[in-house]
C-alpha positions as CSV (number, residue, x, y, z in Angstrom):
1,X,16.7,1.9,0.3
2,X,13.2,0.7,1.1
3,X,10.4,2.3,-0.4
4,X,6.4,2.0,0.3
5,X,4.5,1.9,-2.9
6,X,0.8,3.0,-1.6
7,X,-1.8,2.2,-4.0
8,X,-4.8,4.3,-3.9
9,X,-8.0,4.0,-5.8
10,X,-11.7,4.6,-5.7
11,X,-12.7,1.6,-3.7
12,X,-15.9,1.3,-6.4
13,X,-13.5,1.7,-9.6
14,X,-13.2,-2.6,-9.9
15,X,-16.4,-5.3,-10.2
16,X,-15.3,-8.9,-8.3
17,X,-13.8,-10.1,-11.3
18,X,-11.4,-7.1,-11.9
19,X,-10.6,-7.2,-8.4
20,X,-10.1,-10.7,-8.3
21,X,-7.9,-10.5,-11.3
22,X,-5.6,-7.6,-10.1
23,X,-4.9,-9.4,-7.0
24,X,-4.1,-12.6,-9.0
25,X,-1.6,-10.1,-10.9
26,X,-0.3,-8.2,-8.1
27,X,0.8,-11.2,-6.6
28,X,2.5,-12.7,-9.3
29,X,4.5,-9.0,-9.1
30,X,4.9,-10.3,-5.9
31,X,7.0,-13.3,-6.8
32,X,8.5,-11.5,-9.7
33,X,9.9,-8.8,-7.2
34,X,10.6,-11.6,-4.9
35,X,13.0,-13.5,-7.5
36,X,14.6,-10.0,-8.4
37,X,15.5,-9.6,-4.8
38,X,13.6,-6.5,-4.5
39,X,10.0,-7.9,-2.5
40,X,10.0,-7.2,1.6
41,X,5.8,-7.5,2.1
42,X,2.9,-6.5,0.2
43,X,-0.7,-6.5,1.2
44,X,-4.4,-5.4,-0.4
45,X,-6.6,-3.8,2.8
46,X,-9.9,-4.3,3.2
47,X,-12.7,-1.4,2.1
48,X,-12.6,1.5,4.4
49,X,-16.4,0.6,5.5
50,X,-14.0,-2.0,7.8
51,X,-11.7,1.0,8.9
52,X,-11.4,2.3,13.0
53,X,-9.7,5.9,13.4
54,X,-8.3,6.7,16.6
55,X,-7.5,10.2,17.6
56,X,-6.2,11.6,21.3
57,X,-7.4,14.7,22.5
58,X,-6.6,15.8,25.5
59,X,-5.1,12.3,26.6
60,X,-8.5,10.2,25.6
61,X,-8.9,8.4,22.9
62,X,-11.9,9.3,20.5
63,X,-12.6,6.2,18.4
64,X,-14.6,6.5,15.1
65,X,-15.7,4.1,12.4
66,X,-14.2,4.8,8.8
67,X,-11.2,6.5,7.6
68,X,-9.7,9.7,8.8
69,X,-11.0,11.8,5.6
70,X,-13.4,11.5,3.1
71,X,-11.2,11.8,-0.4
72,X,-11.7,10.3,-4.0
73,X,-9.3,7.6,-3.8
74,X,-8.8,5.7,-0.6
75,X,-5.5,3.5,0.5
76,X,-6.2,0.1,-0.8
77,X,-2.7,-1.5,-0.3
78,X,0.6,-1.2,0.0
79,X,4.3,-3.2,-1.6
80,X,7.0,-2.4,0.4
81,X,10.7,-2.7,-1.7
82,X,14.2,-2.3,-2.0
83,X,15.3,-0.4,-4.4
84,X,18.4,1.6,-5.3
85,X,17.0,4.9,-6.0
86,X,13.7,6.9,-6.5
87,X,14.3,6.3,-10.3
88,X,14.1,2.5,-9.5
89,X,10.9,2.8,-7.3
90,X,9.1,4.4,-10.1
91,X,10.0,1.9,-12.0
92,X,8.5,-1.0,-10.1
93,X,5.3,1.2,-9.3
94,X,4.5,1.8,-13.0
95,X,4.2,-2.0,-12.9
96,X,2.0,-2.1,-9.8
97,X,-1.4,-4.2,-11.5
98,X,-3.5,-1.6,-9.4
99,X,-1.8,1.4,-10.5
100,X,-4.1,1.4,-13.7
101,X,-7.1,1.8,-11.7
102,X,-6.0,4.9,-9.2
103,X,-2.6,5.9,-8.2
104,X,1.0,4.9,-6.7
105,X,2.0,7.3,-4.0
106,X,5.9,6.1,-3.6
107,X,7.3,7.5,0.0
108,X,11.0,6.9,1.0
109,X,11.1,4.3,4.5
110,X,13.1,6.4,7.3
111,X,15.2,4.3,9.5
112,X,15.3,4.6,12.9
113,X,17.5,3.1,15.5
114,X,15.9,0.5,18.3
115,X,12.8,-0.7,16.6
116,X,12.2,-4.6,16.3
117,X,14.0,-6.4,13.4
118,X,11.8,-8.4,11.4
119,X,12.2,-11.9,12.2
């Protein structure tokens, strides 16, 4: 079953060098994933100050800057895994680098007929 690992953290909780760090450590997760057969994509998002919300009302678009709602932590990536079970999710998100800095939301993928395969 594929699961979404969603990291969120205070955007101001890492200098540069910490960041730089956990993203040299999340990707070596990465590869460690990847040789365990478990990796399908990962990815670090920019700050939320880079962030476009779109909302329809009444069949028109109303376009803002920044996130949808102000919170503590904001979504600052994602890895996106196959796993077994929950149990085995929650074991590759306790090893998330990030997760020591905010929190690892893990959410089950639904599959749904007639959308593109990855290719």
């Amino acid at each position: 079953m594929k699961y979404m690992l969603l990291i969120y953290l205070d955007e101001k909780a890492m200098d540069e060098a910490t960041r730089d760090k956990c993203y040299v450590e999340s990707t070596a997760y990465a590869h460690l994933l990847q040789a365990q057969g478990k990796y399908l994509d990962a990815a670090p998002l920019h700050p939320t100050t880079t962030a476009t919300s779109i909302r329809l009302r009444e069949g028109k678009p109303l376009v803002t800057d920044g996130p949808f709602a102000e919170t503590r932590e904001q979504l600052g990536g994602f890895f996106l895994v196959d796993a077994k079970d929950l149990d085995e999710a929650i074991r590759m998100a306790t090893q998330v680098p990030a997760g020591r800095f905010g929190t690892v939301e893990i959410r089950p993928v639904m599959e749904i007929a007639g959308l593109p395969q990855k290719g």
